[in-house]
Structure formats: structure tokens, C-alpha cells
KEPARO-834842 format. One record per residue (C-alpha): residue in three letters; y, x, z. Coordinates in steps of 0.001 Angstrom, whole numbers, plus 524288, in hexadecimal, padded with zeros to 5 digits. Layout:
% residues N
ALAYXZ/...
***
This chain:
% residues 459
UNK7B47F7CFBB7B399/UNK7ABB57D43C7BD1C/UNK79FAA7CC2A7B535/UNK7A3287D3997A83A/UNK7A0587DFDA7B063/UNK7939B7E5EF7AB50/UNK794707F4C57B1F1/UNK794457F49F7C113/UNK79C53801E47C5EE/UNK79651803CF7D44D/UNK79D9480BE37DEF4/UNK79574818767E14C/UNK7950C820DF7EDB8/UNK78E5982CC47EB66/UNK78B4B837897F720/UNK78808844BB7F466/UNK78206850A57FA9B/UNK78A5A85D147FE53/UNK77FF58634E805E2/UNK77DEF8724C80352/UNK76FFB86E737FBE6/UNK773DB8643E7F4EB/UNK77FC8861FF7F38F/UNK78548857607E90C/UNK778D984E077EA84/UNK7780F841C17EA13/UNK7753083CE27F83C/UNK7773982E1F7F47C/UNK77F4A825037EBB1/UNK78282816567EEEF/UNK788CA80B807E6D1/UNK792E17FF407EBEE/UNK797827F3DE7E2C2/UNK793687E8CC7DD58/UNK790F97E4417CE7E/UNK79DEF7E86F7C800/UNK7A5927F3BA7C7DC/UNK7A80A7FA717D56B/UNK7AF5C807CA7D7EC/UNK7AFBA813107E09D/UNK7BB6081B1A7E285/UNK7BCD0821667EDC6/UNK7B41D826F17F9BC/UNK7B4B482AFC807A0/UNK7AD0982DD7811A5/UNK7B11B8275881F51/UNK7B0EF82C0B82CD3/UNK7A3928256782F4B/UNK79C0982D1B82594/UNK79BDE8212C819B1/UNK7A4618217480DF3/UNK7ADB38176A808DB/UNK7AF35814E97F95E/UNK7BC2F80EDD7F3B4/UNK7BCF0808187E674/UNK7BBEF7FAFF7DF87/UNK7B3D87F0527DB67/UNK7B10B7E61F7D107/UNK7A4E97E2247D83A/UNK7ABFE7DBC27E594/UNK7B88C7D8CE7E92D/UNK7C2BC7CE957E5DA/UNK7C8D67D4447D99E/UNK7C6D57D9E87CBD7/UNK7C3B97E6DF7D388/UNK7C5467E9FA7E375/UNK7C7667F50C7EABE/UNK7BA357F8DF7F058/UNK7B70A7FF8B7FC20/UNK7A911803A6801FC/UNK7A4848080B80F4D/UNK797F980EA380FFF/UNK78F5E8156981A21/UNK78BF08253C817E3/UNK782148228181001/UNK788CF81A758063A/UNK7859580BD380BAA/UNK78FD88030A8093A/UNK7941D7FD7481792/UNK79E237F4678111A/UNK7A7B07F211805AB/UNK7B4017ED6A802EB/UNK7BC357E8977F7C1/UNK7C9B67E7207F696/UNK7D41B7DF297EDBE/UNK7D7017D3E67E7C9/UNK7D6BA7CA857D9C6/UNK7D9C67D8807D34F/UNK7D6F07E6307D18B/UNK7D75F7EF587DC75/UNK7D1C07FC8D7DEDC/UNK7CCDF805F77E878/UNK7CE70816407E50E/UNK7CF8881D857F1D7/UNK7CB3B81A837FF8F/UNK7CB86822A780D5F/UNK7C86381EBC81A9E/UNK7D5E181CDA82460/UNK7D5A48248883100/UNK7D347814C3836DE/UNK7C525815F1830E1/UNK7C9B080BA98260B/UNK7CEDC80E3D81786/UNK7D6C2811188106C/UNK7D6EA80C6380066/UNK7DFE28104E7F4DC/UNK7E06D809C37E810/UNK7E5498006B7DF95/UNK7E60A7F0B77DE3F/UNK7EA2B7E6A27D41D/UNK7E9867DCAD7DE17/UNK7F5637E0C87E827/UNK8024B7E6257E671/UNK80D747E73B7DB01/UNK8079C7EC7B7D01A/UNK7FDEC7EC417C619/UNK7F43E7F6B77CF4A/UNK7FA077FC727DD59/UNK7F4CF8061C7E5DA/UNK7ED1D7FEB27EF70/UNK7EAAC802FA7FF16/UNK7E0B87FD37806FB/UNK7DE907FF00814DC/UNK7CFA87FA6E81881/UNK7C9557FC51827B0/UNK7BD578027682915/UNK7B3627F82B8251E/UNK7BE597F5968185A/UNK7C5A27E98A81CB9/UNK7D2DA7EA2481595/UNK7DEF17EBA781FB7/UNK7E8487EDE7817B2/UNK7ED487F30D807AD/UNK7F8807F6868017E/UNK7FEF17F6C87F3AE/UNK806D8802307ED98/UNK80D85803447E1CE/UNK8186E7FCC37D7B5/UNK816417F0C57CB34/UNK80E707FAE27C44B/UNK801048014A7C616/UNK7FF38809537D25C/UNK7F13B80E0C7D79A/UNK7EB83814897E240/UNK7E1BC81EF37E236/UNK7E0938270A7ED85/UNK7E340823B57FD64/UNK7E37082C3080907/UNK7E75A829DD8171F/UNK7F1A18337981AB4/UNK7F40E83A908281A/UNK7FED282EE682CCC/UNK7F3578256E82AD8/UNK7F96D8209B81DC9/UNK7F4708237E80FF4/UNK7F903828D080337/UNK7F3B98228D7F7A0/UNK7F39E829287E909/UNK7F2AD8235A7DE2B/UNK7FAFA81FE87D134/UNK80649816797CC7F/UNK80D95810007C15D/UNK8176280A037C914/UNK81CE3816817CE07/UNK81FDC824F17CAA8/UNK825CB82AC07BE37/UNK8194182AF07B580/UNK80E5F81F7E7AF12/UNK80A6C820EB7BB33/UNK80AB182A717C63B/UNK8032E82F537D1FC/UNK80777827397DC6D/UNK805B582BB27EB70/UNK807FB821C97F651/UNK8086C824E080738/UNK806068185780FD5/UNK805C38177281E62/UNK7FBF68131582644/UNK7FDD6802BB81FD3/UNK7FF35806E18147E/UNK80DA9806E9813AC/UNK814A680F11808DF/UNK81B2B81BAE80F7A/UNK81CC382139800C5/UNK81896820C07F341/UNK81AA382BDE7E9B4/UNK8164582EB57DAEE/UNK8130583B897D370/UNK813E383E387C4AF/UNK818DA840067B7C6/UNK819AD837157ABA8/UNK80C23833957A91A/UNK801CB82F1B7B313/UNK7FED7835DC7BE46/UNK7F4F282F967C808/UNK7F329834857D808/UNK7E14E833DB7D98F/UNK7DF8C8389D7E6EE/UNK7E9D483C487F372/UNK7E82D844C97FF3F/UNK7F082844CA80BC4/UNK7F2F28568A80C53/UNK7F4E885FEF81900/UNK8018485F84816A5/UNK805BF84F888193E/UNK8064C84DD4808FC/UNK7FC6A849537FDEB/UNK7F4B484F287F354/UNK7F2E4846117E6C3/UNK7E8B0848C77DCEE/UNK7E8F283F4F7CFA0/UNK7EB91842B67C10E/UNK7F6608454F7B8CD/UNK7FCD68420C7AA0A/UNK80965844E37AC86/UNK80716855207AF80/UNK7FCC385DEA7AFAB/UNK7F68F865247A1AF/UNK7EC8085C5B79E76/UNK7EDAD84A5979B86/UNK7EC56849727A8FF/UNK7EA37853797B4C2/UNK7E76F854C67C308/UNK7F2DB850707C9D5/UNK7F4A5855DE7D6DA/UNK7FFCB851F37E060/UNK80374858C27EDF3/UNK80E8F84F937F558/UNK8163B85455801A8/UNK8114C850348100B/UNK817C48441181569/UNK82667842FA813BC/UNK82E9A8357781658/UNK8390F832A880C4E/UNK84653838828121D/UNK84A568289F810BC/UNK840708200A80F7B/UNK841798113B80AD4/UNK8361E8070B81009/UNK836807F71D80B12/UNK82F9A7ED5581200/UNK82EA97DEBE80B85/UNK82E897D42A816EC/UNK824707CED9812CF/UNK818B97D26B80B73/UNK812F67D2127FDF0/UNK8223F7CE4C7F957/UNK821CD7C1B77F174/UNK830277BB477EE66/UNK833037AE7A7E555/UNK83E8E7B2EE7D988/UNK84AD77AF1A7E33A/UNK844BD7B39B7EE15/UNK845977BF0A7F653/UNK83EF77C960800A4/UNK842317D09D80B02/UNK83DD17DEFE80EE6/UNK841DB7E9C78177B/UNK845F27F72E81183/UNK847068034881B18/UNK84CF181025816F2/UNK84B8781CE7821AA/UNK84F86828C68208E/UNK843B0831DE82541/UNK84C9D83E3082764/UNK854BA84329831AF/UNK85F07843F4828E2/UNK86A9883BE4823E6/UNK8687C834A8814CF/UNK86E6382C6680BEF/UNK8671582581802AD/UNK866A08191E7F9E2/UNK85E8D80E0A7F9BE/UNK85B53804347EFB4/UNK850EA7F9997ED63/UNK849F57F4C77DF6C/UNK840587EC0A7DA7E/UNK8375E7ED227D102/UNK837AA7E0BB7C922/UNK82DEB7DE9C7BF82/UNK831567DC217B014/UNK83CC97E5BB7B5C9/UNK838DC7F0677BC11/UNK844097F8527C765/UNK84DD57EEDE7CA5F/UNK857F27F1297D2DB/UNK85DD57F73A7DB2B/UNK85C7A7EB3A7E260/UNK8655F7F1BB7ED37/UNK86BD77FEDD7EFAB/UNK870F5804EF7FD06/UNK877B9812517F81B/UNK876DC81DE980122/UNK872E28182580DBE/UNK873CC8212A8180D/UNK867E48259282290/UNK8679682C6382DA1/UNK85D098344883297/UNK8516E82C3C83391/UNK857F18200A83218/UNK8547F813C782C18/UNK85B038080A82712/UNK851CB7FB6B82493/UNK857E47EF1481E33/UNK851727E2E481BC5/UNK852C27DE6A80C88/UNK851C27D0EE8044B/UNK84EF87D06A7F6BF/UNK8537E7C8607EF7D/UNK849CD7C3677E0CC/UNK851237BDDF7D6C1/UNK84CCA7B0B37CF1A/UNK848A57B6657C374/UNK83F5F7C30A7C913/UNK8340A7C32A7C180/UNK829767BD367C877/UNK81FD47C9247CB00/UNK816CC7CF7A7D4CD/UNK81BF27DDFF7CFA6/UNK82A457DEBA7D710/UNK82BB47EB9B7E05C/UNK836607ECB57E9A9/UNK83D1B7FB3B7EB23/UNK844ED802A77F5A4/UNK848518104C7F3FC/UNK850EB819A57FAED/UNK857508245D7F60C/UNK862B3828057EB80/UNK8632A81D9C7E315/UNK85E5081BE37D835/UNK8573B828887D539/UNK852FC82E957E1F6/UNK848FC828867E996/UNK8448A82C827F6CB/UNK83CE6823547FB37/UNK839D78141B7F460/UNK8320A808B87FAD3/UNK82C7E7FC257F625/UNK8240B7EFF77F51C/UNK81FA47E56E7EA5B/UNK824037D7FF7E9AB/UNK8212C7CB537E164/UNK82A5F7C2997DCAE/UNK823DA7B3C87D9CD/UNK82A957A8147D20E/UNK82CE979EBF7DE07/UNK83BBC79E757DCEC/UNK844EC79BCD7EA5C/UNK851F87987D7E3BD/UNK85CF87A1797DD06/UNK861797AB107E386/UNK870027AA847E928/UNK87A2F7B2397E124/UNK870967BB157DAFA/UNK864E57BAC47D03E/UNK8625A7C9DD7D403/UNK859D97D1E57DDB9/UNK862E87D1077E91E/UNK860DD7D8A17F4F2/UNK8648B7D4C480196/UNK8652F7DECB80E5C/UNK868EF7ECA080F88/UNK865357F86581462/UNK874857FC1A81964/UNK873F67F1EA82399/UNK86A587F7DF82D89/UNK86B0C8049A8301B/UNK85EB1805D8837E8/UNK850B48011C834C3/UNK84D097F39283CAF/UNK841717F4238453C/UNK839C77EA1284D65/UNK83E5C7E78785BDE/UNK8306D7E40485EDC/UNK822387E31E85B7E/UNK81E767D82185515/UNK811F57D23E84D78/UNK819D47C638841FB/UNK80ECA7BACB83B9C/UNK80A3C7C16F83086/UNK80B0D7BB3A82385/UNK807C17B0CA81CA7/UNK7FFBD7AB2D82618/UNK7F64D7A4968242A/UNK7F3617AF4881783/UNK7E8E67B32280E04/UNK7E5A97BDA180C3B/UNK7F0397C7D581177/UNK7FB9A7C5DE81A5D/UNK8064D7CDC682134/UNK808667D1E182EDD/UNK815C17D6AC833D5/UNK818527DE2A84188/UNK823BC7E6E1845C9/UNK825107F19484DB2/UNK82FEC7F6C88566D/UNK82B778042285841/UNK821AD80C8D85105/UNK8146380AA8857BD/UNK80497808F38542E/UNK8006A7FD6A84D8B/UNK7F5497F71A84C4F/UNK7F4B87E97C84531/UNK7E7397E22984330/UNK7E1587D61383F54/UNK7D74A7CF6984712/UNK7CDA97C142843BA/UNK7CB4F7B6A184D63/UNK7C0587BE63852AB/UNK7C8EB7C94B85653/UNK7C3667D1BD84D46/UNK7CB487DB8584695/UNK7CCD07D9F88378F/UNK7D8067E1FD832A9/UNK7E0BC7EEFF8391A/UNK7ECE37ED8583156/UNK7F3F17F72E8379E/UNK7F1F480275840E5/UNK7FB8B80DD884276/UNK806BD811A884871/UNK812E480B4D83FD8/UNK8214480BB9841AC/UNK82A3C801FF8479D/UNK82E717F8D183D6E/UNK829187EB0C83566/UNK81C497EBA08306D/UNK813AB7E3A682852/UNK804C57E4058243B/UNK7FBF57DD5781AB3/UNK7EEAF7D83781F81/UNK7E6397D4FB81408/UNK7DBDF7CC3581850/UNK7D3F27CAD180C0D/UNK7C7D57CFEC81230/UNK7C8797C65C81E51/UNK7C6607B7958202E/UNK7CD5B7AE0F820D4/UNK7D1827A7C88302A/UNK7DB317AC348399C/UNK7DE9B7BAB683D87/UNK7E7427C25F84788/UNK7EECF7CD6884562/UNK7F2C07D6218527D/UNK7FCC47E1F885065/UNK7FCC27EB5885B36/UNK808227F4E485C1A/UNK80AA27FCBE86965/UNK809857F4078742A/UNK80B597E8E986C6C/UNK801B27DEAC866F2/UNK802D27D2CA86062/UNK7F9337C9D985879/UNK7FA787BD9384D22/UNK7F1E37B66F847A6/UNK7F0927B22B83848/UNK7E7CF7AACC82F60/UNK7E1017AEA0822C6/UNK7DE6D7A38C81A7C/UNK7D5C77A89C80CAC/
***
């Protein structure tokens, strides 16, 4: 394609003059990209008096398009640039520089996650090597258009989805912490489409979201302006971790993954709590399980560890999304949680007694939420991998951490965490497509402890 390509788009940075004589002029323009189609998108000055441009590219990169970011100097000199992606489409549409003096990037890629387009996070150091991204969103189209860090060192994202929401598609706002990690997701409008442009943190702890409008206003579409309340956890929240991640099971096989329901109040609830799947050719199936007005204290939580079960016949597909919610079933929902799985044709035998989703664990049977005894750094996995592998740790009591990844030089390559995180089992992605192959160390310090592996990268 890009040889049929006969009209070059070039990224532009233009600078202006606001001084009192003359103010609007041109002080100087400058150009990045190659000999296709490149994009700008989004702007920001950084703390060292430069600018940094977010976009995408048909002129470098390893896909159809790449998400595109460029450092420059103040006056406009490119000091490096980066692309990001893979064999597909991704893009670049809002950027901002992290309190860390890295970035921070919102779009959307065709190459990652469960759908046809997700909202894709990326998490860049300050000379734009990739430490980390993340996927949001459901089987349909979901896309992100607007990122700021927030005043817990997190980030809300805006944007706009198919998968979710009551209309074609809806504005769709989504709060991270500090990794990444989904705290909440919620969606705004009516029966037509309704799409979230731009999002700032407010005074007050909440968000303003700017975007456009079909479903109200006078006109075929209108300024659509949305003021959310400051910070609030769920009264019961619901959070499901997969052992083990992306989650890829053979029809017969299964998976395992922890589900953790609190109550954030200081009062006494009852709720319900049921889990789906979206299976696709299907759509909802389930419930897979029920547990009918389980009671909380104040506070409380009650974590269970959970096997599911995939019948012989699933439809082999990369589209399947696993649900928990909490709340009344099956038409109030306080809070919901989930995560994408695949399901490929390798088959492991029938399964005993039962061509169904079966469900194995419950949440009745421990009353309070498991934590670690001890520190402790596990192998990640696979390893030896190419090009992105998983490292798990635990932690006994909430504490700063700091995890990083060092070459046989010593040098550091990758921060892929640092902040203060509860006690608990975590895990973390390293994508090492911008590295070499060879062997690598990975050292997590938390409190006074410190411990460090080693694993190989073989491209």
C-alpha cells in the first residue's frame, strides 16, 4: 500500500508570536515524517522548554500505520522519534508529560486487545522507550481520544465505544492507577452516537468531558459537555485477576483467576454476585455462577480463587470477555470487572459429567481476602520469550515499589513500576520490542526488601 501512496501528509509544528506587537506571527514552522502519510495530533510543551507531538505514521514503523511520537528542542529540532505498534493499525491522539518526566499516550490499536479497535495506553520514559501499554474495551470498537494524569498519579482517558453504553456508540470515560490498572469505566449517552474529544481532571476531584452529540441537543449533532462527581469508590466493588496473562485455553480446557469483592463503606451490605462470558456467535451467556445476597461487613472483603471450565464445542475465537459484577442481580449493577480471553482448537479431552461452562470455586468459602505472608520476586514467564513476558511479585503489606529492568552492562532499560501499591499479588507486562535480543535482569525493590532474576530475550 504504502507504494500506491502518491500524497505525502507531513506532521507540522507551527510556533507563534503572542507578544504585545505582534502577536499571532509566525516565528517558525518545522516538518517530521517521511514519504507517506504522517500525522500530528496532539502537542505539549515539557518541563525543559521543547514540545512533544503525538500521532501516527505510514512513513516508519512496523504496521499499516504506528503511533508516532516526536521530541523536539524549543526551537522545533527533532531530538528523537518514536513509533509504536505492530502488523496493524494503531494510533496516537493525545499525549502529556507524567510527573516522572516520561509520557503518557492515549489512543487506539488494531494490533492488541479484544476487539476490532481498543483504547490503547502507553507509558514511554523520557527519551520514549516503551515501559509499559494497556488495552480497554469489549469485541466491538472502542477508541481513545484524550489522556490526562490525575492527582493519585493515575489517568483518565476519554474517548468513545461500541461495545458498551446504551447508544451506536457512547462517550466512554475510563480512571487507571498509576500501571494502568482499571479502577472504573463509565459511559454517557442516549440512542445515537455520542463521542468524549478531550478530559480534564476539575478542583473538585471529578472530570470535565468535552465531545459531540446525536442523541440530544437542537441541531444533527451538538457540543456535548459532561461534568462527573470527584472520586467516589463503588459502595462494593468487584476486581478479577486471570493467573496468568494474555488468557489462551484449548475447547476442554480451563483457567483460573481470582475475583475479590469489598465493601468500601463502614456500613453493613448485602449484595449479589454473578459472573458471564461473552461468547462470540452468542453474545451474554450465563450466569455462569450466582452467590445471592452475600453479606459484608464494614470494609470487608471476601476473595475466592475460581476455575473455569470451556466446553468442547466453544467457538474457537480471540473475541471471548469474562464478567464479574456485584450488585442486585440481574438489573442493578454497582460495580462490574473484567478481562479478554481466547479460546484456540487444541482440544484436552471431554470434559467429566458436563459439556457446559462449569465453574468451579466460590466466593462463600473465605470470608476474608488472602494476602501474601512475605515478599517475594516468582521467574517471570515464558522464559526464554519474544517479545513480552510477565513478572509476578507479592506483597504482604502496602509499601513503595520500584521494579526495573537492567542489561548485562548494568544499565537501566525499563522502570516498570514505581509507586506506592497495596499488599496483595501483582503482575506486570514488560514489552521488549524496542530492545535486543541477550540476557536481562529484573530487580524489584519494595521496603527493605530486594531481590533480582535474570531472563533471556530471544527475537
Amino acid at each position: 500500500m504504502r507504494k500506491k501512496m502518491l500524497l505525502a501528509i507531513v506532521c507540522v509544528l507551527l510556533l507563534v508570536s503572542t507578544t504585545a506587537a505582534d502577536p499571532g506571527d509566525t516565528l517558525w514552522t518545522r516538518t517530521y515524517g517521511g514519504s507517506h502519510s504522517d500525522w500530528g495530533h496532539s502537542v505539549q510543551q515539557t518541563s525543559d522548554g521543547g514540545y512533544v507531538i503525538a500521532g501516527w505514521t505510514l512513513s516508519f514503523g512496523a504496521g499499516r500505520f504506528d503511533v508516532y511520537l516526536v521530541k523536539t528542542d524549543s526551537s522545533g529540532d527533532s531530538l528523537w522519534a518514536r513509533t509504536y505498534g505492530r502488523s496493524r493499525s494503531d494510533y496516537g491522539y493525545s499525549v502529556q508529560q507524567t510527573s516522572d518526566g516520561g509520557y503518557i499516550i492515549a489512543g487506539y490499536t488494531e494490533s492488541f486487545g479484544p476487539g476490532g479497535y481498543d483504547v490503547w495506553l502507553l507509558k514511554a520514559d523520557s527519551s520514549g522507550h516503551l515501559l509499559r501499554t494497556r488495552t480497554y474495551g469489549g469485541s466491538r470498537t472502542d477508541c481513545g481520544y484524550s489522556v490526562q494524569q490525575t492527582s493519585d498519579g493515575g489517568y483518565v482517558i476519554a474517548g468513545w465505544t461500541l461495545s458498551f453504553g446504551a447508544g451506536r456508540g457512547d462517550v466512554y470515560l475510563l480512571k487507571t492507577d498509576s500501571s494502568g490498572d482499571t479502577l472504573w469505566t463509565r459511559t454517557y449517552g442516549g440512542s445515537s452516537d455520542d463521542i468524549g474529544y478531550s478530559v480534564q481532571q476539575t478542583a473538585d476531584g471529578g472530570y470535565i468531558v468535552a465531545g459531540r452529540t446525536r442523541s440530544f441537543g437542537a441541531g444533527d449533532g451538538d457540543v456535548y459537555l459532561i461534568k462527573t462527581a470527584g472520586e467516589e469508590l463503588p459502595a462494593v466493588s468487584i476486581e478479577l485477576i486471570p493467573d496468568q496473562w494474555p488468557v489462551v485455553v484449548p475447547r476442554g480446557g480451563s483457567f483460573g483467576f481470582t475475583g475479590t469483592v469489598t465493601n468500601n463503606t463502614d456500613v453493613h451490605h448485602r449484595v449479589d454476585i454473578w459472573l458471564m462470558a461473552y461468547v462470540p456467535g452468542i453474545g451474554m451467556y450465563g450466569p455462569l455462577r450466582d452467590y445471592s445476597n452475600v453479606p459484608f461487613r464494614a470494609y470487608q472483603s471476601r476473595s475466592a480463587h475460581l476455575n473455569q471450565n470451556i466446553p468442547n464445542n466453544a467457538p474457537i475465537s480471540d473475541e471471548y470477555i469474562y464478567y464479574g459484577y456485584v450488585g442486585d442481580y440481574p438489573a442493578v449493577v454497582i460495580d462490574s470487572s473484567y478481562f479478554p480471553f481466547e479460546v484456540t482448537a487444541k482440544g484436552v479431552g471431554r470434559l467429566v459429567g458436563s459439556s457446559d461452562w462449569t465453574l468451579t470455586g466460590s466466593f462463600l468459602e473465605r470470608s476474608e481476602v488472602d494476602l501474601p505472608t512475605e515478599f517475594a520476586l516468582s521467574s517471570n514467564y515464558p522464559n526464554p520469550f519474544n517479545a513480552s513476558t510477565v513478572i509476578d511479585y507479592q506483597l504482604p503489606v502496602t509499601t513503595d515499589v520500584r521494579l526495573e529492568v537492567y542489561n548485562l552492562l548494568g544499565e537501566r532499560v525499563a522502570t516498570l513500576v514505581d509507586s506506592k501499591q497495596q499488599a496483595g499479588y501483582r503482575s506486570v507486562l514488560w514489552d521488549a520490542s524496542d530492545v535486543s535480543s541477550g540476557l536481562y535482569f529484573y530487580k524489584l525493590t519494595a521496603g527493605d526488601y530486594s531481590e533480582t532474576k535474570r531472563m533471556m530475550l530471544v527475537k
